[in-house]
N, C-alpha and C positions, 0 to 999 in steps of 0.2 A: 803837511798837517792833515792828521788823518778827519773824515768830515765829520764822528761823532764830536771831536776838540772845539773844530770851527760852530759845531750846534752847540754844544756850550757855553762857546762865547760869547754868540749870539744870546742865548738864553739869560749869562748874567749882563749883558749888558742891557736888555728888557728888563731884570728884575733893579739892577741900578738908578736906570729911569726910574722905575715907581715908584723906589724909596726918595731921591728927590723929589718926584711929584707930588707926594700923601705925603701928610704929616702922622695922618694916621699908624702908617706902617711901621712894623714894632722895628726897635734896634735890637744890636744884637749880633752875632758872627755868624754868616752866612755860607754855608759848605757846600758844594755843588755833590752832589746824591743822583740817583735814579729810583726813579716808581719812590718815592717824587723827586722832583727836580733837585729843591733844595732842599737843606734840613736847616732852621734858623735856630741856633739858639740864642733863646731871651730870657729877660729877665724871669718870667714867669713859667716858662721852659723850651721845651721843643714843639718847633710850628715845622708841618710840613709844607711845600709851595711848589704846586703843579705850573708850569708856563704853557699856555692855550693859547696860539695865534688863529684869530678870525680874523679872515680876509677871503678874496676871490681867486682860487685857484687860477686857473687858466689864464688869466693878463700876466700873474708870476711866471708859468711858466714859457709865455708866450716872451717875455722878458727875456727870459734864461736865453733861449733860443737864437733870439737876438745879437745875445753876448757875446755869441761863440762867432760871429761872423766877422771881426775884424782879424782875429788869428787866424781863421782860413783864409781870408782875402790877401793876409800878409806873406802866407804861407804860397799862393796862387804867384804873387809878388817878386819876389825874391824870385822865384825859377824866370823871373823876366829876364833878356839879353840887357845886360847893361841896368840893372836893376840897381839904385844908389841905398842906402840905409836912411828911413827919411820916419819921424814919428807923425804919428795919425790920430787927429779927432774926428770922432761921428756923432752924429744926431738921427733918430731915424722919425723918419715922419709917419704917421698915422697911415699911411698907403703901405708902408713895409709886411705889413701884417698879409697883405693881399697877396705878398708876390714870394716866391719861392725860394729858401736857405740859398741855394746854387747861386741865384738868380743877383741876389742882395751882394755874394760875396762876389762872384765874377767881375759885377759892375764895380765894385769899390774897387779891386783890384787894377781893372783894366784902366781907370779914370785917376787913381795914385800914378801908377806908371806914365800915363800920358802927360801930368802936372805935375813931373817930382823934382821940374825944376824952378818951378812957380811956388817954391814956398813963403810962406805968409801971406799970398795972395786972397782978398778976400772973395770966395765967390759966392753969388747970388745962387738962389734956387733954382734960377731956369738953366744953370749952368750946370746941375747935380743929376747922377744918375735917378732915375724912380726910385722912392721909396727913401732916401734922404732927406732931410734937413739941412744938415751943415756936414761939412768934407775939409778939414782943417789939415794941409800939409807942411811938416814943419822939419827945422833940421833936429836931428837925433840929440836927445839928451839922454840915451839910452841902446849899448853896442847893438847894432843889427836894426835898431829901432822898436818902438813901443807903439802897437795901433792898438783902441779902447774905444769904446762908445759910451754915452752917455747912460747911465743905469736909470731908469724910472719905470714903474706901471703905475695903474690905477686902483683904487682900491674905493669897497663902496662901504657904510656903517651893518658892521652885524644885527642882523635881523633876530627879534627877541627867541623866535624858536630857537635859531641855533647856538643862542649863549647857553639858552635853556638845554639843550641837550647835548652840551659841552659838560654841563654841570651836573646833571644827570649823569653823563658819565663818567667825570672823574668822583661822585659819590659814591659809584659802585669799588671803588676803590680804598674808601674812608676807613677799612677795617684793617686792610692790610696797612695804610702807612701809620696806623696807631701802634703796630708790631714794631715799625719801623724805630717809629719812636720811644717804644719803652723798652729797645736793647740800644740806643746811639746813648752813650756819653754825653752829657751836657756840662760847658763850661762854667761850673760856676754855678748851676742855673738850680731853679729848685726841683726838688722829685717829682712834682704831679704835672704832667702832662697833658691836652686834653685834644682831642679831633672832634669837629665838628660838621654836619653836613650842611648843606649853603641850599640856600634856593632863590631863583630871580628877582630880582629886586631895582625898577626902574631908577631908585634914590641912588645906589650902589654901582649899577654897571655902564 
Protein backbone atom coordinates (compact mmCIF):
# COMPACT_ATOMS: atom_id res chain seq x y z
CA UNK A 1 0.00 0.00 0.00
CA UNK A 2 1.36 3.04 -1.37
CA UNK A 3 1.92 5.68 2.07
CA UNK A 4 -0.22 8.66 0.39
CA UNK A 5 -3.42 5.45 0.70
CA UNK A 6 -2.23 4.61 4.37
CA UNK A 7 -2.31 8.88 5.02
CA UNK A 8 -5.73 8.63 3.94
CA UNK A 9 -6.70 6.21 5.97
CA UNK A 10 -5.31 7.52 8.66
CA UNK A 11 -6.94 10.91 7.87
CA UNK A 12 -10.52 9.40 7.48
CA UNK A 13 -10.29 7.54 10.29
CA UNK A 14 -9.57 10.99 12.40
CA UNK A 15 -12.33 12.69 10.50
CA UNK A 16 -14.77 9.39 11.57
CA UNK A 17 -13.78 10.04 15.12
CA UNK A 18 -14.98 13.60 15.07
CA UNK A 19 -18.11 12.94 13.53
CA UNK A 20 -18.91 10.39 16.45
CA UNK A 21 -17.52 12.93 18.86
CA UNK A 22 -19.51 16.29 17.87
CA UNK A 23 -22.86 16.21 17.34
CA UNK A 24 -22.26 19.40 15.87
CA UNK A 25 -20.69 17.93 12.76
CA UNK A 26 -22.67 18.33 9.62
CA UNK A 27 -23.78 14.84 7.87
CA UNK A 28 -23.56 14.26 4.90
CA UNK A 29 -21.20 12.04 2.24
CA UNK A 30 -17.81 12.38 2.85
CA UNK A 31 -15.26 12.24 -0.30
CA UNK A 32 -11.66 12.04 0.37
CA UNK A 33 -10.10 15.11 -2.04
CA UNK A 34 -6.79 16.98 -1.71
CA UNK A 35 -6.02 20.87 -0.89
CA UNK A 36 -8.43 19.96 1.14
CA UNK A 37 -8.64 16.81 2.50
CA UNK A 38 -12.19 16.15 2.27
CA UNK A 39 -15.13 17.53 0.35
CA UNK A 40 -18.55 16.90 2.56
CA UNK A 41 -21.39 17.22 0.87
CA UNK A 42 -24.50 18.42 3.03
CA UNK A 43 -27.42 19.47 3.19
CA UNK A 44 -26.80 22.96 2.93
CA UNK A 45 -23.82 22.16 0.43
CA UNK A 46 -20.18 21.75 -0.05
CA UNK A 47 -17.82 21.97 3.23
CA UNK A 48 -14.27 21.66 2.66
CA UNK A 49 -12.21 19.77 5.62
CA UNK A 50 -8.42 20.19 6.17
CA UNK A 51 -6.94 17.42 8.77
CA UNK A 52 -4.06 19.18 11.00
CA UNK A 53 -2.29 16.83 13.35
CA UNK A 54 -0.62 18.70 16.49
CA UNK A 55 1.43 16.79 18.38
CA UNK A 56 5.39 16.55 19.22
CA UNK A 57 7.45 15.70 16.59
CA UNK A 58 10.54 14.07 17.69
CA UNK A 59 8.94 11.36 20.48
CA UNK A 60 6.97 10.22 16.87
CA UNK A 61 9.78 9.83 15.34
CA UNK A 62 11.79 8.58 17.99
CA UNK A 63 8.97 5.89 18.08
CA UNK A 64 9.39 5.09 14.33
CA UNK A 65 12.87 4.34 14.98
CA UNK A 66 12.20 2.04 17.45
CA UNK A 67 9.78 0.13 15.42
CA UNK A 68 12.25 -0.84 12.98
CA UNK A 69 14.46 -2.79 15.58
CA UNK A 70 12.58 -5.94 16.03
CA UNK A 71 12.86 -6.85 12.02
CA UNK A 72 16.57 -6.15 12.27
CA UNK A 73 17.18 -8.08 15.49
CA UNK A 74 14.98 -10.91 13.54
CA UNK A 75 16.86 -10.41 10.74
CA UNK A 76 20.51 -10.65 12.99
CA UNK A 77 18.49 -13.91 14.25
CA UNK A 78 17.74 -16.15 11.77
CA UNK A 79 21.65 -15.98 10.38
CA UNK A 80 22.05 -17.64 13.96
CA UNK A 81 23.55 -21.58 13.72
CA UNK A 82 20.60 -23.60 14.78
CA UNK A 83 18.23 -20.55 14.83
CA UNK A 84 14.34 -22.09 15.55
CA UNK A 85 11.34 -19.74 14.05
CA UNK A 86 10.00 -18.48 17.44
CA UNK A 87 7.53 -14.92 17.61
CA UNK A 88 8.75 -11.93 19.71
CA UNK A 89 7.14 -9.32 21.99
CA UNK A 90 8.97 -6.13 23.08
CA UNK A 91 8.58 -3.42 25.37
CA UNK A 92 11.13 -0.84 25.37
CA UNK A 93 11.88 1.15 28.40
CA UNK A 94 12.59 4.80 28.69
CA UNK A 95 16.58 4.10 28.77
CA UNK A 96 16.20 2.82 24.94
CA UNK A 97 16.09 6.26 23.81
CA UNK A 98 19.80 6.65 25.26
CA UNK A 99 21.36 3.67 23.57
CA UNK A 100 22.15 3.14 19.96
CA UNK A 101 19.65 1.50 16.74
CA UNK A 102 22.76 -1.25 16.55
CA UNK A 103 22.95 -1.49 19.98
CA UNK A 104 18.93 -2.21 20.89
CA UNK A 105 18.88 -4.69 17.89
CA UNK A 106 22.08 -6.85 18.67
CA UNK A 107 21.07 -7.31 22.15
CA UNK A 108 17.44 -8.53 21.38
CA UNK A 109 18.88 -10.70 19.03
CA UNK A 110 21.52 -12.24 20.84
CA UNK A 111 19.09 -12.78 24.09
CA UNK A 112 16.11 -14.51 21.58
CA UNK A 113 18.83 -16.93 20.43
CA UNK A 114 20.18 -17.64 23.88
CA UNK A 115 16.18 -18.21 25.31
CA UNK A 116 14.50 -19.53 22.13
CA UNK A 117 14.03 -22.52 24.08
CA UNK A 118 12.40 -20.89 27.16
CA UNK A 119 9.27 -19.94 25.57
CA UNK A 120 6.56 -18.45 27.69
CA UNK A 121 8.96 -18.11 30.28
CA UNK A 122 8.21 -15.12 32.17
CA UNK A 123 11.29 -12.80 32.74
CA UNK A 124 11.86 -10.05 35.07
CA UNK A 125 13.81 -6.96 34.28
CA UNK A 126 17.12 -7.72 35.68
CA UNK A 127 17.00 -10.55 33.36
CA UNK A 128 16.49 -8.05 29.88
CA UNK A 129 19.08 -6.72 27.88
CA UNK A 130 19.31 -2.43 28.45
CA UNK A 131 16.92 -0.48 27.21
CA UNK A 132 13.91 -3.29 27.60
CA UNK A 133 10.95 -3.73 29.42
CA UNK A 134 9.51 -6.91 28.60
CA UNK A 135 11.22 -9.65 25.96
CA UNK A 136 8.22 -12.24 25.40
CA UNK A 137 9.46 -15.50 23.42
CA UNK A 138 6.82 -17.55 22.09
CA UNK A 139 6.25 -20.35 19.73
CA UNK A 140 5.40 -19.06 16.13
CA UNK A 141 1.84 -18.40 15.05
CA UNK A 142 3.41 -17.06 12.09
CA UNK A 143 5.97 -18.90 9.12
CA UNK A 144 9.53 -17.90 10.11
CA UNK A 145 8.07 -15.93 13.05
CA UNK A 146 6.65 -12.51 13.82
CA UNK A 147 8.84 -10.07 16.11
CA UNK A 148 6.87 -6.45 17.06
CA UNK A 149 7.25 -4.13 19.80
CA UNK A 150 4.90 -2.31 21.64
CA UNK A 151 3.78 1.10 19.59
CA UNK A 152 3.38 4.15 22.02
CA UNK A 153 5.09 7.88 22.36
CA UNK A 154 4.07 10.73 24.06
CA UNK A 155 2.28 13.52 23.26
CA UNK A 156 1.90 16.91 24.96
CA UNK A 157 -1.54 19.53 24.51
CA UNK A 158 -1.03 22.02 21.64
CA UNK A 159 -0.08 25.27 22.72
CA UNK A 160 -2.46 28.18 21.62
CA UNK A 161 0.25 29.76 19.23
CA UNK A 162 0.47 26.86 17.28
CA UNK A 163 -3.32 25.96 16.57
CA UNK A 164 -3.08 29.59 15.85
CA UNK A 165 -0.82 29.31 13.10
CA UNK A 166 -2.12 26.05 11.94
CA UNK A 167 -5.09 28.22 11.23
CA UNK A 168 -3.58 31.13 9.88
CA UNK A 169 -2.37 28.87 7.53
CA UNK A 170 -4.68 26.82 6.19
CA UNK A 171 -6.80 30.42 5.87
CA UNK A 172 -4.34 31.39 3.33
CA UNK A 173 -5.85 28.65 1.59
CA UNK A 174 -9.68 29.67 1.97
CA UNK A 175 -9.81 31.01 -1.73
CA UNK A 176 -8.67 28.36 -3.45
CA UNK A 177 -10.86 25.55 -1.78
CA UNK A 178 -13.91 27.84 -2.46
CA UNK A 179 -12.83 27.12 -6.31
CA UNK A 180 -12.82 23.81 -5.30
CA UNK A 181 -16.00 23.92 -4.19
CA UNK A 182 -18.06 25.68 -6.73
CA UNK A 183 -16.75 23.16 -9.71
CA UNK A 184 -17.27 19.59 -7.26
CA UNK A 185 -20.82 18.13 -7.96
CA UNK A 186 -22.88 18.02 -5.04
CA UNK A 187 -25.35 15.21 -4.20
CA UNK A 188 -28.36 16.41 -3.92
CA UNK A 189 -27.24 19.34 -2.09
CA UNK A 190 -28.28 22.92 -2.72
CA UNK A 191 -26.34 25.58 -5.12
CA UNK A 192 -24.87 28.04 -2.78
CA UNK A 193 -21.80 27.11 -1.12
CA UNK A 194 -19.97 29.02 1.44
CA UNK A 195 -16.11 29.07 2.80
CA UNK A 196 -15.36 30.67 5.79
CA UNK A 197 -12.16 31.85 7.59
CA UNK A 198 -11.80 30.61 11.34
CA UNK A 199 -9.84 32.19 13.95
CA UNK A 200 -8.92 30.74 17.59
CA UNK A 201 -11.28 30.31 19.70
CA UNK A 202 -10.60 28.79 23.57
CA UNK A 203 -14.69 27.58 23.64
CA UNK A 204 -14.08 25.61 20.13
CA UNK A 205 -10.36 24.13 20.07
Amino acid sequence: MLWSSRKKQAETHYIEEARRASSIFPAGDLIPHERPDFLLHAATGTIGIEVTELCREEPRAEAGRLMKVPDTARGRYIRLANAEPVDVSTAFSLQATTIGFNELAHSLAEFVYKHRHEKTRRFTWRDLPKGYLHIGIHRPNYPGGKWHAVRAFDVVSAPKQLVEARIAEKNTRVAEYRKVASVTPSHNCASERKSHEFAYDDNSV
